[in-house]
ZAFI-978620 format. One line per field, with one value per residue (C-alpha): residue in one letter; residue number from 1; x, y, z. Coordinates in Angstrom, 1 decimal. Layout:
residu <- (a; ...) .
num <- (NUM; ...) .
c1 <- (X; ...) .
c2 <- (Y; ...) .
c3 <- (Z; ...) .
***
This chain:
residu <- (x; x; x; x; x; x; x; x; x; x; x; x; x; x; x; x; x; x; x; x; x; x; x; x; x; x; x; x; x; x; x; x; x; x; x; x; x; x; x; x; x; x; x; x; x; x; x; x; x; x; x; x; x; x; x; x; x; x; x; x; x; x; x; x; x; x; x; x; x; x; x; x; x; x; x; x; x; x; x; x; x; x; x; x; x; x; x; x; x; x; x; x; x; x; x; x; x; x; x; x; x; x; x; x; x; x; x; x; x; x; x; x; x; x; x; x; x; x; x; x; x; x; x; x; x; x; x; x; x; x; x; x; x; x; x; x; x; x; x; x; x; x; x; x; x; x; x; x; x; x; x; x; x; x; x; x; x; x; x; x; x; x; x; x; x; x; x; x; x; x; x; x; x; x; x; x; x; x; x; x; x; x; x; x; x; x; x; x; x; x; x; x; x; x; x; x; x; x; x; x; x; x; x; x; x; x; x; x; x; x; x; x; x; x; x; x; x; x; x; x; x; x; x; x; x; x; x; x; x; x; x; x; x; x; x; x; x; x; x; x; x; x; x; x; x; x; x; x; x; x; x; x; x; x; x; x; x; x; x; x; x; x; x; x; x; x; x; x; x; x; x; x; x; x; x; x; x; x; x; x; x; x; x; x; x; x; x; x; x; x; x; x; x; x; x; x; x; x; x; x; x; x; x; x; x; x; x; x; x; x; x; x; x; x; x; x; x; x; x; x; x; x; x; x; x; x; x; x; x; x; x; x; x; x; x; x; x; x; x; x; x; x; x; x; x; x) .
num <- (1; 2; 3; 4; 5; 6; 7; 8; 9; 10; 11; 12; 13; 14; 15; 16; 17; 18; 19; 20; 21; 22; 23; 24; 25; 26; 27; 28; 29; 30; 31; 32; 33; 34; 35; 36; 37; 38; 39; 40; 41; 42; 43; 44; 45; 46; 47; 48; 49; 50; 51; 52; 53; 54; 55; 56; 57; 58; 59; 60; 61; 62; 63; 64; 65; 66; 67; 68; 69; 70; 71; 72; 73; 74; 75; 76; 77; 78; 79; 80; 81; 82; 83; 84; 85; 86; 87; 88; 89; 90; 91; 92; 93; 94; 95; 96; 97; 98; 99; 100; 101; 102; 103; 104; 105; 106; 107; 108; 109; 110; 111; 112; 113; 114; 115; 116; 117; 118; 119; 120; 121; 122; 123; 124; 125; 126; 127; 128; 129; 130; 131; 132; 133; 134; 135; 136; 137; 138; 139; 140; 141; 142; 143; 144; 145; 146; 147; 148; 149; 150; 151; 152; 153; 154; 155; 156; 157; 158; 159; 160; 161; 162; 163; 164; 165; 166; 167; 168; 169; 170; 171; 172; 173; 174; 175; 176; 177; 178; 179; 180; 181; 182; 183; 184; 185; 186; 187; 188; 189; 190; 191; 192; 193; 194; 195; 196; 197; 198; 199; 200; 201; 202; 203; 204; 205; 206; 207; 208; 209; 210; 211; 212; 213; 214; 215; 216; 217; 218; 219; 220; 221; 222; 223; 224; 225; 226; 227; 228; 229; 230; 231; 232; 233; 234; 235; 236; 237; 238; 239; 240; 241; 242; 243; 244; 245; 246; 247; 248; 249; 250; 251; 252; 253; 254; 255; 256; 257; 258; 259; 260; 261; 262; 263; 264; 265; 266; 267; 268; 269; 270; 271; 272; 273; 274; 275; 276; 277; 278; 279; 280; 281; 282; 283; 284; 285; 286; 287; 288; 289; 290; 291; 292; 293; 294; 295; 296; 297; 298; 299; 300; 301; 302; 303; 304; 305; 306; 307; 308; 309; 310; 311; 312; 313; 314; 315; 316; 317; 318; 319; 320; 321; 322; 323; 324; 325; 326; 327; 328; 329; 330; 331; 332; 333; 334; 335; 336; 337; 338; 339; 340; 341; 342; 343; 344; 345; 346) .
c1 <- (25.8; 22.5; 19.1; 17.1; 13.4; 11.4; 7.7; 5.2; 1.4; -0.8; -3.5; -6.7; -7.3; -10.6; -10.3; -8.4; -7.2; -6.0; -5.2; -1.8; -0.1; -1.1; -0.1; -3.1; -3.8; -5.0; -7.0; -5.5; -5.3; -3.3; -4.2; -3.6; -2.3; 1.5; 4.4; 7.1; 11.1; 13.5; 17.6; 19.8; 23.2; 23.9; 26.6; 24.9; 22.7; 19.4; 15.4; 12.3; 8.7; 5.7; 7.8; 9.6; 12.8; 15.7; 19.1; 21.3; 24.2; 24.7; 22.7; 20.4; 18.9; 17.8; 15.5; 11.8; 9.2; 6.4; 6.4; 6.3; 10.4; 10.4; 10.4; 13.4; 14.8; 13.8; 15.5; 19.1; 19.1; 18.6; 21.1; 23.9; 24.6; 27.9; 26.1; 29.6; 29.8; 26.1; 26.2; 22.6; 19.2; 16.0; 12.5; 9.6; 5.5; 2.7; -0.7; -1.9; -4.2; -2.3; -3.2; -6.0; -5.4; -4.7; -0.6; 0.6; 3.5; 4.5; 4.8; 6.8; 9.1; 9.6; 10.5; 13.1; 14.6; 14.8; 16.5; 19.4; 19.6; 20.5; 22.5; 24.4; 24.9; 22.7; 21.0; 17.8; 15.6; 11.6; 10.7; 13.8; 12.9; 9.4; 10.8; 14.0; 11.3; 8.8; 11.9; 12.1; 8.6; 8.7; 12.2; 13.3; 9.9; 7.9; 4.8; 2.8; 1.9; 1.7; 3.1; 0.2; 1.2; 5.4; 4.4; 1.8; 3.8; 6.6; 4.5; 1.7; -1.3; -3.7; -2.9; -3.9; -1.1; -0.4; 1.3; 1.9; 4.3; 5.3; 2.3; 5.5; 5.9; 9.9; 11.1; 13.7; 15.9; 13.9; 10.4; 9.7; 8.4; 5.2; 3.6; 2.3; 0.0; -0.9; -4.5; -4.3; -4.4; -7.2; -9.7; -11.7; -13.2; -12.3; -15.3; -14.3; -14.8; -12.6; -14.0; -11.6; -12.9; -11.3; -10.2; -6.4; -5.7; -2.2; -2.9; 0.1; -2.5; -5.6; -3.2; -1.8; -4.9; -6.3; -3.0; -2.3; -5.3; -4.9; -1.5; -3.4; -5.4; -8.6; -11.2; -13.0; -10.1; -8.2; -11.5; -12.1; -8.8; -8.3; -11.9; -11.0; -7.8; -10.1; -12.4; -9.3; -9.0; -12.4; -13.0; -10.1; -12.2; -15.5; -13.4; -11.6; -15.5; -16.8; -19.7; -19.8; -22.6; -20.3; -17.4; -19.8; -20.9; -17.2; -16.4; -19.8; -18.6; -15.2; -16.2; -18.3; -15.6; -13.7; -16.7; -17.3; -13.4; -14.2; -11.8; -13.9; -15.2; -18.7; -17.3; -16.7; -19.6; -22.0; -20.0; -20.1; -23.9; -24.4; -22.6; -24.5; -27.9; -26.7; -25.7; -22.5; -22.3; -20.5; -18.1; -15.6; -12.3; -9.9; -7.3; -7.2; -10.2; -11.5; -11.6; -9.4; -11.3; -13.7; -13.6; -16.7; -17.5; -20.6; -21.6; -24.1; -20.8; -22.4; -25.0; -22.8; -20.1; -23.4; -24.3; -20.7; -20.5; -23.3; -22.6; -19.5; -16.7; -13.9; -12.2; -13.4; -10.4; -10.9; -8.5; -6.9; -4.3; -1.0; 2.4; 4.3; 7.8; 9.6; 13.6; 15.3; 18.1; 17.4; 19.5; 19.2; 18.1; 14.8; 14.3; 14.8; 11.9; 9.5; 9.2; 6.8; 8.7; 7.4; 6.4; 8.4; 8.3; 10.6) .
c2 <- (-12.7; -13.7; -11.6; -10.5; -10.8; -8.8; -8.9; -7.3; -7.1; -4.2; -3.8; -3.0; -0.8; -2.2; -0.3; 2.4; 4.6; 7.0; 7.2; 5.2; 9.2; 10.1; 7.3; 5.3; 1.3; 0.0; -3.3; -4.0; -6.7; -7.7; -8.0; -10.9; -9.1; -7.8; -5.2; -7.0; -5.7; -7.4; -6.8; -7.7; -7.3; -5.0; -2.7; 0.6; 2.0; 1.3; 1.6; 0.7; 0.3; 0.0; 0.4; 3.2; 3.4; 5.6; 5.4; 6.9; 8.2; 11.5; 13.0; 15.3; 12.0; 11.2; 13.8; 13.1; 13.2; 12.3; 9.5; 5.4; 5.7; 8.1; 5.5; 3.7; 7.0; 8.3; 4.8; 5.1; 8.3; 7.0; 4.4; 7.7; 4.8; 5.2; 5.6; 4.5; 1.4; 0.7; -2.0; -3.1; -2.5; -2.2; -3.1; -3.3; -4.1; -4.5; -6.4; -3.6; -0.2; 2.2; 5.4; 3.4; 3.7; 0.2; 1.2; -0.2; 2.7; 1.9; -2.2; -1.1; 0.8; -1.9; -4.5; -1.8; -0.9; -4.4; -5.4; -2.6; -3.9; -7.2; -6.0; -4.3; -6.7; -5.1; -7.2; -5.2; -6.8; -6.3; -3.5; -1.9; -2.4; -0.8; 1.8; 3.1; 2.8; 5.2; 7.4; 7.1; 8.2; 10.8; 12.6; 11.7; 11.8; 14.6; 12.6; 12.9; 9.1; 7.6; 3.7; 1.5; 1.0; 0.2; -2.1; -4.4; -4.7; -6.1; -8.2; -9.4; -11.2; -9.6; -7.9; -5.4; -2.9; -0.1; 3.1; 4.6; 6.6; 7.2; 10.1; 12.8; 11.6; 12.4; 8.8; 10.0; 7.1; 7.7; 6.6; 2.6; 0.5; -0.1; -3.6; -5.5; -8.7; -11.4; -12.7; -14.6; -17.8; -16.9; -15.6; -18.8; -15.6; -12.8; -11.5; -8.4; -7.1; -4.3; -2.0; 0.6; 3.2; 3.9; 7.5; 7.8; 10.0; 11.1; 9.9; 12.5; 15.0; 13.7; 13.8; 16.8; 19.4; 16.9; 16.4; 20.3; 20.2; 17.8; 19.8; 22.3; 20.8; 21.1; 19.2; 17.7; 16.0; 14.7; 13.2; 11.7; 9.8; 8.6; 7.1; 5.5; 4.3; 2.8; 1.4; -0.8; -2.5; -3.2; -4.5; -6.8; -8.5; -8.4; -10.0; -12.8; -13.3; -13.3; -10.8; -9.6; -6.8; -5.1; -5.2; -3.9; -1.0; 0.1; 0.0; 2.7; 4.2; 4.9; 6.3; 8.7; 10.3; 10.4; 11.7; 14.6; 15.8; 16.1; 13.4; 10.9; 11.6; 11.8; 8.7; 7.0; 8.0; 6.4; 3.4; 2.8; 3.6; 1.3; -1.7; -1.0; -1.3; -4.3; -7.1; -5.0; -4.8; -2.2; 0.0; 2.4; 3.6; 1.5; 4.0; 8.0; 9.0; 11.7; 8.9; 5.2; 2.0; 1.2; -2.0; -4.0; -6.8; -8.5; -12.3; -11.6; -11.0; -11.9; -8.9; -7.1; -7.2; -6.9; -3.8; -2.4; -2.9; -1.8; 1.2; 1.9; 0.4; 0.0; -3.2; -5.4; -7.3; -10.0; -8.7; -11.9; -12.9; -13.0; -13.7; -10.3; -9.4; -11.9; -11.5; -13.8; -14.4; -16.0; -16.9; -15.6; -19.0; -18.8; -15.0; -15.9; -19.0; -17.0; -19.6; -19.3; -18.2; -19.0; -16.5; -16.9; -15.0; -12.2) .
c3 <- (-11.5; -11.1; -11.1; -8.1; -8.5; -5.5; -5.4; -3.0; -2.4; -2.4; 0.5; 1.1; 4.5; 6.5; 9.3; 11.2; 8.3; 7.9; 11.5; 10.7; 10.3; 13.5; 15.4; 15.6; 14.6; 11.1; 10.4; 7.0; 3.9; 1.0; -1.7; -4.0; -7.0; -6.5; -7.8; -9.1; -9.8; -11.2; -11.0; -14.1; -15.0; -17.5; -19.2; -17.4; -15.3; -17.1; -15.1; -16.9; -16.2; -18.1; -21.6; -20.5; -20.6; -19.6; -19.3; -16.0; -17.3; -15.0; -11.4; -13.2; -15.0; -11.5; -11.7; -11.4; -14.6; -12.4; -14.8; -13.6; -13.6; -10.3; -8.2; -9.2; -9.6; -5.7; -4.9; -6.8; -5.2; -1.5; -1.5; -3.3; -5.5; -7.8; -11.4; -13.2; -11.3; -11.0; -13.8; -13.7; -15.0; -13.0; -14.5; -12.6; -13.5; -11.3; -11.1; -9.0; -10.0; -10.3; -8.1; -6.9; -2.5; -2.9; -2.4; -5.3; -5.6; -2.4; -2.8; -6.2; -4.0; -1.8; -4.1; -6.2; -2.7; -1.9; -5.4; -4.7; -1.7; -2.0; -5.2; -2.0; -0.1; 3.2; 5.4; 6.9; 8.9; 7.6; 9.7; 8.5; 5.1; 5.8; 7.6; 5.3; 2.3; 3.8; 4.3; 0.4; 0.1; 2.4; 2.6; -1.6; -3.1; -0.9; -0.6; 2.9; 4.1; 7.0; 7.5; 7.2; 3.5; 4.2; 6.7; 4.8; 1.5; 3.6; 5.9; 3.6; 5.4; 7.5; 10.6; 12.9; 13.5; 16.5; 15.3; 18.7; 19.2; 15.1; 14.9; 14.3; 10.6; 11.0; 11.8; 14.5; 16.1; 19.5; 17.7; 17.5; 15.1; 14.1; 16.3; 13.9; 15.1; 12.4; 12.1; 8.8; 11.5; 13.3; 10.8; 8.3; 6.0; 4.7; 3.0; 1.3; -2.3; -3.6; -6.3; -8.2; -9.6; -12.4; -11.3; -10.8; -7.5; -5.5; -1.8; -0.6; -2.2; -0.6; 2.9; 3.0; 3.7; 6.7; 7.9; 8.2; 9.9; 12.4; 13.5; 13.8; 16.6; 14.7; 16.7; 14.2; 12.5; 16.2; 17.7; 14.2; 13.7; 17.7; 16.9; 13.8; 15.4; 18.5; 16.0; 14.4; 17.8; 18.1; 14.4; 15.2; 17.5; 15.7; 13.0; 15.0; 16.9; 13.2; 14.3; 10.6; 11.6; 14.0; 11.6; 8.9; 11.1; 12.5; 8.8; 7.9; 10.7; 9.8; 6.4; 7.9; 9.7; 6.6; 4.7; 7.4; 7.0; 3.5; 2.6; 0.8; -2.8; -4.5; -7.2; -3.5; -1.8; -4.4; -4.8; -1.1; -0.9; -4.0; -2.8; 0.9; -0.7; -2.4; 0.3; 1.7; 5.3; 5.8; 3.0; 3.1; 1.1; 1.0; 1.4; 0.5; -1.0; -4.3; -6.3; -5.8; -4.1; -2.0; 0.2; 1.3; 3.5; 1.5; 2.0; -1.0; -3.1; -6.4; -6.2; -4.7; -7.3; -10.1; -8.8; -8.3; -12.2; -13.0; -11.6; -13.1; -11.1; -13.0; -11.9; -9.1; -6.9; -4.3; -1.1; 0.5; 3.2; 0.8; 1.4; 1.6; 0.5; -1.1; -2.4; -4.3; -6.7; -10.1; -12.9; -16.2; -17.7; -15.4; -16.4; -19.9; -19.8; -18.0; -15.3; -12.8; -9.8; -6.1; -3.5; -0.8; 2.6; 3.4) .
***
């Protein structure tokens, strides 16, 4: 038996989010760094990730650690997989932060649900794959998120994407898809700059409160998110027109609402304001907020990135149309001589 080898990218959120829970429309990038798992044959049941190791010899070893092996774990447990005749190991790494909004836990997911998969012999279209893995997230792993992140690792690229219709979070049968509309073709720059910074945050955390509140009916929070969602549509355009000032302000604009629901960050806040005063555009987070990354569209990108480090940012990451999910089965030979394996297109 061969190996599967799944990898994913991560994204970077330009505009529209969070509004993707609550059935509005993201502007949203990849990134060009990715999570990678890889299927192998093996005696038993075996997951690792990051040097840790563990082996699945019973159910209650399926339960979480909140370590990096819960997702692999979440995963086994989705598909009620057989653990005496799962004969395989899963290990999985990642170029992405960690806990940085840029959803790197999410593209992991997606490439170890796409490795059992295969190993299973299911053919699922992509949005089925987005949509089964944010049932994964949601329903095995109990973290709040909308779809925004599902749908990007999947499709890769940058693309403007309508969430109508999905604002229920409970993925019944009657709900749709997500539309998803490519740009990658249309746009000559993309002239972001992603800064992490350095603090490690749970986005289902950051979620939760604003979400509660938005079911609540809270007017704040609803007027904030249908303008954030109407701002995606309209920073599509700027983008495709290349009227860089009016993306830049949509983007300001969009962190202020986030700011005002107290779902931003003082670490964020003065990173945005610092890359702002330093060539930026327009800057916002790049996902959840209270720490994570911050995106921003700069032309003056070498001050802009100066300043960013100077100030403390902890890595800096240069967001790109990237291929998205890609699946394929490699033989242990290739594994084994680390050959550079291409990205191919789910």
């Amino acid at each position: 038996m061969d190996s599967i080898l799944a990898s994913a990218p991560g994204r970077a959120g330009i505009v529209g989010n969070p509004s993707d829970m609550y059935g509005g429309s993201v502007l949203s990038c990849s990134t060009y760094e990715r999570a990678y798992c890889v299927l192998s044959p093996a005696d038993r049941l075996t997951i690792e990730a990051a040097g840790e190791e563990q082996e699945i010899r019973t159910p209650e070893d399926l339960e979480p650690r909140k370590d990096r092996l819960d997702i692999s774990k979440a995963v086994i447990k989705w598909f009620n997989l057989d653990i005496e005749d799962a004969r395989f190991s899963l290990s999985t790494k990642t170029d992405i932060p960690e806990n940085a909004g840029l959803a790197g836990s999410t593209a992991l997911l997606i490439c170890v649900f796409s490795c059992v998969a295969e190993y299973l012999g299911m053919d699922m279209k992509p949005h089925e794959v987005a949509e089964n893995a944010r049932k994964v997230e949601a329903n095995v792993m109990g973290i709040t998120c909308g779809f925004q992140d599902q749908y990007m690792a999947v499709f890769g690229g940058l693309n403007y994407i309508d969430f109508h219709g999905k604002e229920s979070l409970l993925q019944l049968e009657s709900e749709p898809f997500a539309t998803l509309e490519p740009l990658s073709d249309l746009v000559d720059r993309t002239p972001f700059v992603v800064a992490h910074t350095g603090i490690k945050r749970h986005s289902g955390q950051v979620h939760r409160s604003v979400r509660e509140r938005w079911l609540e009916g809270e007017q704040k929070v609803v007027e904030g998110y249908k303008r954030a969602a109407e701002m995606a549509g309209l920073a599509k355009k700027a983008l495709i027109e290349e009227r860089w000032e009016d993306l830049g302000a949509f983007m300001n604009e969009n962190h202020a609402i986030q700011q005002k629901l107290g779902a931003s960050g003082e670490v964020n806040d003065r990173l945005i304001e610092i890359a702002r005063q330093n060539g930026a555009l327009g800057a916002k987070l790049a996902g959840a907020g209270h720490g994570g990354t911050i995106v921003a569209l700069t032309f003056d990108t070498e001050a802009t990135i100066k300043a960013l480090t100077e100030a403390g940012a902890h890595r800096i990451l240069i967001p790109r149309p990237s291929p998205g999910l890609s699946v394929q089965r490699v033989s242990q030979a290739t594994l084994a001589a680390g050959n550079n394996l291409a990205v191919v297109n789910y």
